[in-house]
C-alpha atoms as an extended CHARMM CRD file, in Angstrom:
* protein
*
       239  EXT
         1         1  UNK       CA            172.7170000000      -28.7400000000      114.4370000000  PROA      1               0.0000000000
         2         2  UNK       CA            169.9380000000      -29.2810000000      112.0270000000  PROA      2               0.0000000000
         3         3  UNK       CA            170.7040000000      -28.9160000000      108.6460000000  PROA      3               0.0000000000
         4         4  UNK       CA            167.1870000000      -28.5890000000      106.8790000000  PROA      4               0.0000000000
         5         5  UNK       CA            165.8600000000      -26.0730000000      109.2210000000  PROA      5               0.0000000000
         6         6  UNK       CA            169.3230000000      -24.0570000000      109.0860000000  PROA      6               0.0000000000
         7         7  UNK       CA            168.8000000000      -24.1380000000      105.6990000000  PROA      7               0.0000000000
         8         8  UNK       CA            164.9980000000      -22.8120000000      105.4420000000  PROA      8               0.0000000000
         9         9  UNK       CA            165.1140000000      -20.1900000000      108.2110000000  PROA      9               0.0000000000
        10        10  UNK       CA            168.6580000000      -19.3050000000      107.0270000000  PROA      10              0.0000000000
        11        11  UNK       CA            170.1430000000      -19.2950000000      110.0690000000  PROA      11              0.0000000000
        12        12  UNK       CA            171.5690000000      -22.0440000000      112.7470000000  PROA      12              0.0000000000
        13        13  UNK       CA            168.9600000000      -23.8330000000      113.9630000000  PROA      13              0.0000000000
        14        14  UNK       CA            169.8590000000      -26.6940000000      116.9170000000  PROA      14              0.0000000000
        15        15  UNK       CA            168.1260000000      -28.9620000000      119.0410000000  PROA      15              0.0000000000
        16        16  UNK       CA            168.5890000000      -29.7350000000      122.8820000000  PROA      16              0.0000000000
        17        17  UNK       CA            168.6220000000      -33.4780000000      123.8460000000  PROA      17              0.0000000000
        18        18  UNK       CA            168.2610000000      -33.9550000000      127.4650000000  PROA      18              0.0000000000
        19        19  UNK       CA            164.3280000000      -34.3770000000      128.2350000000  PROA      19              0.0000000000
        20        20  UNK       CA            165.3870000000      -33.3310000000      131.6530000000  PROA      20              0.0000000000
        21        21  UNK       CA            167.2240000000      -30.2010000000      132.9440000000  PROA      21              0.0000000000
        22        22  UNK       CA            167.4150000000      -27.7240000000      135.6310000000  PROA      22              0.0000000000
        23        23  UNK       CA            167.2350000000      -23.5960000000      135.3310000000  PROA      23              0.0000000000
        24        24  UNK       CA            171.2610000000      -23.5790000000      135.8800000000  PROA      24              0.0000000000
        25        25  UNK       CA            171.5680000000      -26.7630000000      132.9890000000  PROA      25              0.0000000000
        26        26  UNK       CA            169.3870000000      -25.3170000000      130.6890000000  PROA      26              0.0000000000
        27        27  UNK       CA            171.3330000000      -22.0590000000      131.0910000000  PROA      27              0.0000000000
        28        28  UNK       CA            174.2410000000      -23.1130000000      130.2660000000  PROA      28              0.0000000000
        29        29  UNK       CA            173.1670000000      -25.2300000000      127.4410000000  PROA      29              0.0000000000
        30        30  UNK       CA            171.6130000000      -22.1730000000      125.7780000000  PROA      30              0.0000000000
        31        31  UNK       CA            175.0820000000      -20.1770000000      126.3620000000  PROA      31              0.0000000000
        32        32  UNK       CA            176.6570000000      -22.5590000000      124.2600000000  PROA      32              0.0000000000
        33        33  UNK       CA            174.6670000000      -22.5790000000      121.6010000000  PROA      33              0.0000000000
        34        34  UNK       CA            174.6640000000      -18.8850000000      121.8710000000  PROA      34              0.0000000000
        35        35  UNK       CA            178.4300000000      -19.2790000000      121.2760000000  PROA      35              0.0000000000
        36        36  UNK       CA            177.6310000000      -21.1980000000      118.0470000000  PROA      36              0.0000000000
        37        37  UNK       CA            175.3090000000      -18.7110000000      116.7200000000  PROA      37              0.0000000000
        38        38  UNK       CA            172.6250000000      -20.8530000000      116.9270000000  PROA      38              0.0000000000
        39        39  UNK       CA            169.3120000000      -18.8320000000      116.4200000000  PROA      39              0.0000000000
        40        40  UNK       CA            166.4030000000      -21.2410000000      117.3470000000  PROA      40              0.0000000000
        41        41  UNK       CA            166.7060000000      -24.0170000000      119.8800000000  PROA      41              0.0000000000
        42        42  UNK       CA            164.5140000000      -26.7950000000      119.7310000000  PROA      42              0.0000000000
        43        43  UNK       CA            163.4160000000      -29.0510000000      123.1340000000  PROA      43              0.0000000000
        44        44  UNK       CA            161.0140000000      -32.0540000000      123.5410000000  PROA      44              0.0000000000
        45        45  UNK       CA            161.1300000000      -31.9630000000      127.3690000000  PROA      45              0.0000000000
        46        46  UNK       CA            159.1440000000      -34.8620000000      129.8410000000  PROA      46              0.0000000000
        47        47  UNK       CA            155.7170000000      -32.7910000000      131.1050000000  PROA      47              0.0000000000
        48        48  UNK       CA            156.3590000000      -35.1790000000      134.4090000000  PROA      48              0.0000000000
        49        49  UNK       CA            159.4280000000      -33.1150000000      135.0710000000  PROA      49              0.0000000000
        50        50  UNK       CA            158.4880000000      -30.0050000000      136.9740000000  PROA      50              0.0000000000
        51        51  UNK       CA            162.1670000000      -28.4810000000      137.3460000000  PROA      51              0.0000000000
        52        52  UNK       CA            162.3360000000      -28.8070000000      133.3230000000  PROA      52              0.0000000000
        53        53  UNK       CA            159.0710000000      -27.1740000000      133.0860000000  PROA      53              0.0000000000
        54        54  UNK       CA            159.9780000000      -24.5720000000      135.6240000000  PROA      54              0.0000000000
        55        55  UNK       CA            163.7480000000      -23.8200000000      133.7000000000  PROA      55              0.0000000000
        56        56  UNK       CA            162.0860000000      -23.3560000000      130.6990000000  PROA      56              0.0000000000
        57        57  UNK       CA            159.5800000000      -20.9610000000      132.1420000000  PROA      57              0.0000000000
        58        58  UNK       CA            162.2120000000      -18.9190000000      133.3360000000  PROA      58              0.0000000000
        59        59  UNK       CA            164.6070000000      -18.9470000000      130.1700000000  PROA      59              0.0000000000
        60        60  UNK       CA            161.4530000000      -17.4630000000      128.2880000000  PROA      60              0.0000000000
        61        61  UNK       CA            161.1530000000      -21.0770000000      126.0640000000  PROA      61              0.0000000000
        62        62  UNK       CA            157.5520000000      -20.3720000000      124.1820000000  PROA      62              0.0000000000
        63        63  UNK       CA            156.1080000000      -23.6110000000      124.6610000000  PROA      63              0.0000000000
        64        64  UNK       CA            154.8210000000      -24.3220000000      120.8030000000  PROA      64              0.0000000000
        65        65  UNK       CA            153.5430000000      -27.9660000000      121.0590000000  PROA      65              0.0000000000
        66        66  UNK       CA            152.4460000000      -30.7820000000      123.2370000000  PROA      66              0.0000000000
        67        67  UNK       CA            153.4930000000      -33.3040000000      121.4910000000  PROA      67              0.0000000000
        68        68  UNK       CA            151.7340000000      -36.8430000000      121.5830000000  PROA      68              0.0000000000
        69        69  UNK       CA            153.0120000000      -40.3740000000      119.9730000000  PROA      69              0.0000000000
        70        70  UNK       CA            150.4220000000      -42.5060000000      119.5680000000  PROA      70              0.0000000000
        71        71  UNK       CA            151.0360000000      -46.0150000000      118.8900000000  PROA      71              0.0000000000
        72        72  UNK       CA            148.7980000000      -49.1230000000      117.6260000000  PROA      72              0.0000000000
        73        73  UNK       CA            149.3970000000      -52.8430000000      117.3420000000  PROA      73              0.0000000000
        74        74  UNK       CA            149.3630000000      -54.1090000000      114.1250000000  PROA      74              0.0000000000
        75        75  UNK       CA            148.6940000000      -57.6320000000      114.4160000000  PROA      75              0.0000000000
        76        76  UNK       CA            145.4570000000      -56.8170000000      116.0820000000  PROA      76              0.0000000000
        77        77  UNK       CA            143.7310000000      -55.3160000000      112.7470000000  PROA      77              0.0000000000
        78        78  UNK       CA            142.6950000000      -57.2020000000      109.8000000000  PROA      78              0.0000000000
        79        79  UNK       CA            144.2700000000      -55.2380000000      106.0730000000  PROA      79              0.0000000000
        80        80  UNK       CA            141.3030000000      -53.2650000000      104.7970000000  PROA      80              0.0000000000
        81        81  UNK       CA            140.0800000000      -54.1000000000      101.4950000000  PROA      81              0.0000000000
        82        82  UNK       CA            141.5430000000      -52.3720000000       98.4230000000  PROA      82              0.0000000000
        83        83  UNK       CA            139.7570000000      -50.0460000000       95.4880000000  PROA      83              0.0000000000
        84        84  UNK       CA            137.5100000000      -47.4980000000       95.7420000000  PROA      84              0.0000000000
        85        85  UNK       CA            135.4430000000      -46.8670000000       98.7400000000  PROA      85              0.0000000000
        86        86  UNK       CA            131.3060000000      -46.4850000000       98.3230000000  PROA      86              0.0000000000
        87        87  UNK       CA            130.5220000000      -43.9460000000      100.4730000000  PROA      87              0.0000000000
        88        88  UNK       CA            133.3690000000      -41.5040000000      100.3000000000  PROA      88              0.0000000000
        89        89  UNK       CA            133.6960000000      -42.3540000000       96.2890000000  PROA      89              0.0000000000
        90        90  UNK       CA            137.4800000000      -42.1290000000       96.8840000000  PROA      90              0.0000000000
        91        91  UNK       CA            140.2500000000      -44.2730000000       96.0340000000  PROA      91              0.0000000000
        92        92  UNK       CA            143.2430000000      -45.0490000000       97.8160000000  PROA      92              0.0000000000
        93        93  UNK       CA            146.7210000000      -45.1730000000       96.1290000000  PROA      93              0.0000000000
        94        94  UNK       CA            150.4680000000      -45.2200000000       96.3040000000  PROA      94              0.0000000000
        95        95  UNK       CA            151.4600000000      -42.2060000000       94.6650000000  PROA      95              0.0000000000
        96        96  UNK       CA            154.0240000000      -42.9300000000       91.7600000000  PROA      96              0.0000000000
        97        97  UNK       CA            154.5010000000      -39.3760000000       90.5570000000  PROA      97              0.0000000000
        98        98  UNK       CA            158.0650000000      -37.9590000000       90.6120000000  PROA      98              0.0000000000
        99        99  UNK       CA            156.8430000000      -34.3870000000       92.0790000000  PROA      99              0.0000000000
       100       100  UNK       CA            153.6920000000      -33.3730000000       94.3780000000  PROA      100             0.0000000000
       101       101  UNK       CA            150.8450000000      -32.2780000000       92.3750000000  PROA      101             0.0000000000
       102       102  UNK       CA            149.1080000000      -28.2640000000       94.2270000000  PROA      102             0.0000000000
       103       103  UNK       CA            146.8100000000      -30.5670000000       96.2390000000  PROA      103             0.0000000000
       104       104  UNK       CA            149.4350000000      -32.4410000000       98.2390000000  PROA      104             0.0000000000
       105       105  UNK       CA            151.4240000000      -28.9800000000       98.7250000000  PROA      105             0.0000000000
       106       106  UNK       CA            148.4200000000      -27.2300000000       99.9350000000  PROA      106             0.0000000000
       107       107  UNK       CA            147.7180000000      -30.1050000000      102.1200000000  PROA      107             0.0000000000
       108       108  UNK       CA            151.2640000000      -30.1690000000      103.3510000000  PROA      108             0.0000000000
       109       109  UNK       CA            150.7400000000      -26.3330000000      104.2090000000  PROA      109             0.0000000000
       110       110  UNK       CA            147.4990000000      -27.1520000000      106.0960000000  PROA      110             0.0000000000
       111       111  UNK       CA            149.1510000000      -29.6310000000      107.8520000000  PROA      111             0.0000000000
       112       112  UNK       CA            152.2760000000      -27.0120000000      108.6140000000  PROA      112             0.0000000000
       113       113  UNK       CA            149.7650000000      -24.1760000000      109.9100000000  PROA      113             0.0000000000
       114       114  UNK       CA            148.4700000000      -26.8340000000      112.6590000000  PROA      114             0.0000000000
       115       115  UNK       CA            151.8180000000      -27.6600000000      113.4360000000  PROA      115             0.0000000000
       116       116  UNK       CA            154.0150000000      -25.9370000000      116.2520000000  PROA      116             0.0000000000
       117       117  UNK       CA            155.9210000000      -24.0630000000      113.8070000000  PROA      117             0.0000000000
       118       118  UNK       CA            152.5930000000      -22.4420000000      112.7590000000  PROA      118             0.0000000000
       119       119  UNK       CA            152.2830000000      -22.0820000000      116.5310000000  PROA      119             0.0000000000
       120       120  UNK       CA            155.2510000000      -20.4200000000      116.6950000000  PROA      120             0.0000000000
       121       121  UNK       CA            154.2070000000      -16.1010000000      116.2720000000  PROA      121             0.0000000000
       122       122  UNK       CA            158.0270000000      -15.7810000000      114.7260000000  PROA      122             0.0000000000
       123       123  UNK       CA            157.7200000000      -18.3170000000      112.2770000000  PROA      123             0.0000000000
       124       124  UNK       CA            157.2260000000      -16.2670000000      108.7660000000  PROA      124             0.0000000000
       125       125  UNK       CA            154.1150000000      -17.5930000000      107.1350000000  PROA      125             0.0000000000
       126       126  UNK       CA            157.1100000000      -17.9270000000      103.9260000000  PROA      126             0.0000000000
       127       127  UNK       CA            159.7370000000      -19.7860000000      105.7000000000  PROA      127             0.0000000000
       128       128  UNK       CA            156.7310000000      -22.2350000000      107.3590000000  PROA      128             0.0000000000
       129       129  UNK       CA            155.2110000000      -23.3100000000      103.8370000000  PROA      129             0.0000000000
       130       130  UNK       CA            159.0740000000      -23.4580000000      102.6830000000  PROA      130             0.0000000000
       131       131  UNK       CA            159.7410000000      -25.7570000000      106.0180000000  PROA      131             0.0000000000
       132       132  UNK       CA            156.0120000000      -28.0860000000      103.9640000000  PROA      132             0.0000000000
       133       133  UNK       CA            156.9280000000      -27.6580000000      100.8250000000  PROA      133             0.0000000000
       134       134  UNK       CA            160.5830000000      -29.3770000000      101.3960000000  PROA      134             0.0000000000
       135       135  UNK       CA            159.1050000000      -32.0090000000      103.8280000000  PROA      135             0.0000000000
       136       136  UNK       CA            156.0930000000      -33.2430000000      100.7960000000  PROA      136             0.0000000000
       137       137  UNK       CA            158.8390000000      -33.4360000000       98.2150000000  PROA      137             0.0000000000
       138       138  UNK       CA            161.1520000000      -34.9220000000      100.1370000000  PROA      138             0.0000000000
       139       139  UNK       CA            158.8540000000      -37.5050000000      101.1120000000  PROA      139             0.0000000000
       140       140  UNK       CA            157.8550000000      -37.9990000000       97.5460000000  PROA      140             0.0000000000
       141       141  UNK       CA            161.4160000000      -38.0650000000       95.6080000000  PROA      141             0.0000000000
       142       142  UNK       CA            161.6450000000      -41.0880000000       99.1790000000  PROA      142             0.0000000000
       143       143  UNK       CA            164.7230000000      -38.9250000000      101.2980000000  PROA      143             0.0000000000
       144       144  UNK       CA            161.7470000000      -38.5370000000      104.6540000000  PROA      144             0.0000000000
       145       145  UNK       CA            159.4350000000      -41.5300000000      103.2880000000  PROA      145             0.0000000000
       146       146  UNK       CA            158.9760000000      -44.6430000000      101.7170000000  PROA      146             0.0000000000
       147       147  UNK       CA            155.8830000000      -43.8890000000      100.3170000000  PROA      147             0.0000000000
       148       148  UNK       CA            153.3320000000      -41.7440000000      100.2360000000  PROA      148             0.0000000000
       149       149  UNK       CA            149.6310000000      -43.0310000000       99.7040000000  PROA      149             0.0000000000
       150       150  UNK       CA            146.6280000000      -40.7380000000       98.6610000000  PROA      150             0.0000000000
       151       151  UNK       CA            143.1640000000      -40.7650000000       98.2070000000  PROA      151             0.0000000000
       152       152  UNK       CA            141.6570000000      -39.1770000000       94.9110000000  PROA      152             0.0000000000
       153       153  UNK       CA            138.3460000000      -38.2760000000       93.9350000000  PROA      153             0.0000000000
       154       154  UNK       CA            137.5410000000      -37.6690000000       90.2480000000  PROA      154             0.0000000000
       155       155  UNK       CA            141.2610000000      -37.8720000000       89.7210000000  PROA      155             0.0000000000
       156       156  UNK       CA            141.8370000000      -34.7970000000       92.4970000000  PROA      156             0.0000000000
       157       157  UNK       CA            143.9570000000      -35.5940000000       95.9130000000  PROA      157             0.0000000000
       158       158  UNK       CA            141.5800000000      -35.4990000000       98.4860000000  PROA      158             0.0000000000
       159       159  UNK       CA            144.1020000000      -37.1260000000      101.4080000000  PROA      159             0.0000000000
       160       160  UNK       CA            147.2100000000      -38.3310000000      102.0920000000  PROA      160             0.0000000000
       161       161  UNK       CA            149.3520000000      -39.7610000000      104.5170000000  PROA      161             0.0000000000
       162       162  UNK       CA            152.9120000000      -40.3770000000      104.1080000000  PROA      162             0.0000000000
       163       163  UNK       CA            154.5600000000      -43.1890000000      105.8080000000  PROA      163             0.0000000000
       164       164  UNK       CA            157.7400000000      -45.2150000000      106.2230000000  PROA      164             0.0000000000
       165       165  UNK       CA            159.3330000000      -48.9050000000      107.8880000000  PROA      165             0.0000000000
       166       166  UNK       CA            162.2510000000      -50.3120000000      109.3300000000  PROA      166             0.0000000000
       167       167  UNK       CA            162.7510000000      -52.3420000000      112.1720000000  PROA      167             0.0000000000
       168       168  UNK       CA            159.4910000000      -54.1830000000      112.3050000000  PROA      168             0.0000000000
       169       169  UNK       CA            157.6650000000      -50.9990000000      113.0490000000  PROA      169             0.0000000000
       170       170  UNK       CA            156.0670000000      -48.8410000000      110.5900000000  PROA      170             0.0000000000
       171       171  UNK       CA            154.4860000000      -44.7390000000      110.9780000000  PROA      171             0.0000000000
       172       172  UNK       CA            152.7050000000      -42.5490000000      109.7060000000  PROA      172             0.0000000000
       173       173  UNK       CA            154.5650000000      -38.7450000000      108.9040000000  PROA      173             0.0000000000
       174       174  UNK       CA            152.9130000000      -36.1370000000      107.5850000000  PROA      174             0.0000000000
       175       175  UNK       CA            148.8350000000      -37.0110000000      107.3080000000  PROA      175             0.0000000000
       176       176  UNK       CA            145.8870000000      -34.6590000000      106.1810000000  PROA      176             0.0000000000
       177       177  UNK       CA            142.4980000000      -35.0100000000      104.4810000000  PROA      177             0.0000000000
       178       178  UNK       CA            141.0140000000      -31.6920000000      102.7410000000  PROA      178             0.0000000000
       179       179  UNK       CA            138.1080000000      -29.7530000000      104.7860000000  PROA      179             0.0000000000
       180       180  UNK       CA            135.4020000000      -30.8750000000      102.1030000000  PROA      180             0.0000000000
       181       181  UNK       CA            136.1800000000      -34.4440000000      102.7090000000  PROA      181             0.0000000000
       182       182  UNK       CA            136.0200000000      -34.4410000000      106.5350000000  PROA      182             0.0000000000
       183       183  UNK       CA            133.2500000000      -36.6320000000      108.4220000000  PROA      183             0.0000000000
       184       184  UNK       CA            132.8570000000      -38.7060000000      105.5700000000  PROA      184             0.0000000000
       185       185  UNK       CA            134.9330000000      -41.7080000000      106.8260000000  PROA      185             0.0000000000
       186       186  UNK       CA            138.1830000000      -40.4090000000      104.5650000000  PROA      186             0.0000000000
       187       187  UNK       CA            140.6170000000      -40.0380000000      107.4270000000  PROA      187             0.0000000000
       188       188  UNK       CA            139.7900000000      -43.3030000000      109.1040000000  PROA      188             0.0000000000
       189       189  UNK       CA            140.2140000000      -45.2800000000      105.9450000000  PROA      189             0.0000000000
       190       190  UNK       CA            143.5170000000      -43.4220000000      105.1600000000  PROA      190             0.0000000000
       191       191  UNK       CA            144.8520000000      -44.7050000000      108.7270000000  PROA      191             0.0000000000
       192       192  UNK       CA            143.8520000000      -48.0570000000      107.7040000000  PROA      192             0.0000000000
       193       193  UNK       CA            145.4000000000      -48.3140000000      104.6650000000  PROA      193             0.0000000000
       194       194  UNK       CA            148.7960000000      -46.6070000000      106.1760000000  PROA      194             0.0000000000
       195       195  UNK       CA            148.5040000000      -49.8600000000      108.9000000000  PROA      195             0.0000000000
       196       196  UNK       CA            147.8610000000      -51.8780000000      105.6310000000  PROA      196             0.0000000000
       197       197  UNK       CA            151.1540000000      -51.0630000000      104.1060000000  PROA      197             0.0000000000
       198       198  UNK       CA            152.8290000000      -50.7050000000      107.1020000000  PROA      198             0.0000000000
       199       199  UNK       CA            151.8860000000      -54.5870000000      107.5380000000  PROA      199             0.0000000000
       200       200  UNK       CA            153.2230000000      -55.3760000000      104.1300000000  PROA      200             0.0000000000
       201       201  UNK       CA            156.6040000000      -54.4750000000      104.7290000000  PROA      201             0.0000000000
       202       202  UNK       CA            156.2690000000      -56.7080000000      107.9940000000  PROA      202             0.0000000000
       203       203  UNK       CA            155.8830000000      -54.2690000000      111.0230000000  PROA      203             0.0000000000
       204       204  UNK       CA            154.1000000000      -55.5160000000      114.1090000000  PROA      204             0.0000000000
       205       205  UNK       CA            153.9370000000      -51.8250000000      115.3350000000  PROA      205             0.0000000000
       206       206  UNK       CA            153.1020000000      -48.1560000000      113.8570000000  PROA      206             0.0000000000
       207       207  UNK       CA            153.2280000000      -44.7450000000      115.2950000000  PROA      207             0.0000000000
       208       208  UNK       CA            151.8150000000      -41.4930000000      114.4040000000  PROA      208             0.0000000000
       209       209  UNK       CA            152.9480000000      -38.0390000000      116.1760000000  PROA      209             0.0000000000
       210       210  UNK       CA            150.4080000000      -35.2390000000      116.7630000000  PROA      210             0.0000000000
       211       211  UNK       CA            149.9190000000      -32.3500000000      118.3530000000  PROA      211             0.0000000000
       212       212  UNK       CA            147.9160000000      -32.3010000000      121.8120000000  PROA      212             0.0000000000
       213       213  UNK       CA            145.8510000000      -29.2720000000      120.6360000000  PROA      213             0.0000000000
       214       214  UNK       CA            144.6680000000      -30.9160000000      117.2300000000  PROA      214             0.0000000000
       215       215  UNK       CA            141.7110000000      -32.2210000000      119.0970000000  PROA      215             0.0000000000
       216       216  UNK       CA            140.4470000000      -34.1970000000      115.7160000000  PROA      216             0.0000000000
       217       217  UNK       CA            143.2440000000      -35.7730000000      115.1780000000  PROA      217             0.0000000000
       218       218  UNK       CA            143.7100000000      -37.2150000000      118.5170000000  PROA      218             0.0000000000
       219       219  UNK       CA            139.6680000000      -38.2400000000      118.3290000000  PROA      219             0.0000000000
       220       220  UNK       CA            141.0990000000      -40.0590000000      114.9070000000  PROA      220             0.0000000000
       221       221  UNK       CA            143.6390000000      -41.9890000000      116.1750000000  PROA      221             0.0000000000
       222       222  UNK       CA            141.9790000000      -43.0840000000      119.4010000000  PROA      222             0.0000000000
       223       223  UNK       CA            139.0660000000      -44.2740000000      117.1870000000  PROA      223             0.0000000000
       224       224  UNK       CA            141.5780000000      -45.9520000000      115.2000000000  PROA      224             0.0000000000
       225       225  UNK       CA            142.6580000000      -47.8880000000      117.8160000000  PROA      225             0.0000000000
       226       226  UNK       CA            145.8500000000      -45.6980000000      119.0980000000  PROA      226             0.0000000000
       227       227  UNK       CA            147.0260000000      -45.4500000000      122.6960000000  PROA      227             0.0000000000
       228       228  UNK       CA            149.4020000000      -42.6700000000      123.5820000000  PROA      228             0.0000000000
       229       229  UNK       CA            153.0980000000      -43.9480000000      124.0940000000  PROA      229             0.0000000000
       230       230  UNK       CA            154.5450000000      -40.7020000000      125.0670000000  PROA      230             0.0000000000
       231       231  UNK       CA            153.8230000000      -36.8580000000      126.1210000000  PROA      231             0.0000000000
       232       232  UNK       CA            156.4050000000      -34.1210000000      125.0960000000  PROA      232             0.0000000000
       233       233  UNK       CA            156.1290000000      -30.4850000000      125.9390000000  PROA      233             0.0000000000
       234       234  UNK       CA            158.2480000000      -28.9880000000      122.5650000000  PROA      234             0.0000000000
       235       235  UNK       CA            159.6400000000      -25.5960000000      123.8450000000  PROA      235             0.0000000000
       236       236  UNK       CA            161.4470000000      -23.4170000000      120.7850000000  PROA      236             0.0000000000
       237       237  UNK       CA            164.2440000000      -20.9510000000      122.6080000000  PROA      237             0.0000000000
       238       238  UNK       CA            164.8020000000      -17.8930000000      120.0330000000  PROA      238             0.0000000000
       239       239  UNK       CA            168.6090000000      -16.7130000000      121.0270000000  PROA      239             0.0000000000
């Protein structure tokens, strides 16, 4: 079961593990949570599988995400240097405050409306910027994140990117850059200053999860230096 969405939609909200099932597995699966009450059903399943993809087909899954992990090596990438940069006349922090300021919320909700819960037609529009508002607070008050680094301009958040370590291996969470700062180099110097701190805290590795449709996104990463490390088709099963 999983608490935080239970809590937002306000109802049970599970997810199913397997990456691979058949119709009669998947059946059965969704009978028992069924049993439990469980309301939404959440499953990353392997694209390579065609029985999975075929069972989920048949028990009506809405298929809200392709989800991609890109990954980059760390040691391969020289630290970017710090204060403000020229051309985008932004500058790149760690945020210290104890709350998100309206920027970083309405970039969280940007970020939720490209998501697959924004994908998702039965998603209220409410219970989706609830689902943002949650995850950008949680990341700042450090439950979800370790830090959370944005870019200001004349004082305003233009960007940020929220990230975390452990392991040796650092990532990147929830990442956005408003619409009037896009093609001006933001988003690529956000990434490299999210590899920058991941590199502080001693990772050799990062990874950043997107979804297959966000076209720029997946542009940004690849020009970043990212090679997909995994493919997930993300059904949601409403029961």
């Amino acid at each position: 079961m999983l608490d935080l969405d239970s809590d937002i939609f306000g109802f049970p909200v599970a997810r199913i593990l397997p990456e691979r099932l058949t119709e009669n597995e998947l059946q059965h699966v969704i009978s028992l949570l069924k049993a439990k009450r469980v309301r939404l059903a959440y499953w990353a399943s392997d694209p390579k599988h065609l029985e999975s993809q075929r069972a989920a087909e048949l028990c009506r899954g809405f298929l809200a995400d392709e989800k991609v992990t890109f990954s980059f090596d760390l040691t391969t990438v020289p630290s970017p240097p710090r204060g403000e940069d020229a051309y985008t006349g932004s500058h790149i922090e760690e945020y210290a405050g104890e709350s998100p300021t309206p920027e970083m919320e309405n970039l969280a909700f940007q970020i939720g409306m490209n998501s697959r819960f924004g994908a998702d037609p039965r998603i209220p529009e409410d219970k989706l910027k609830a689902m943002y508002r949650r995850w950008i607070r949680n990341s700042v008050n450090g439950q979800v994140a370790d830090a959370v680094l944005v870019a200001r301009r004349s004082g305003k958040v233009v960007g940020m990117a929220t990230v975390g370590a452990g392991n040796g291996r650092g990532y990147i969470g929830l990442f956005a850059v408003d619409a009037a700062m896009r093609g001006k180099n933001l988003s690529v110097l956000l990434v490299r200053e999210a590899q920058a701190w991941a590199r502080r805290k001693g990772s050799g590795l990062t990874r950043v999860v997107t979804q297959g449709k966000n076209i720029p996104a997946c542009r940004l990463y690849e020009k970043c230096g990212y090679k997909i490390e995994k493919i997930e088709f993300f059904y949601h099963f409403w029961i």
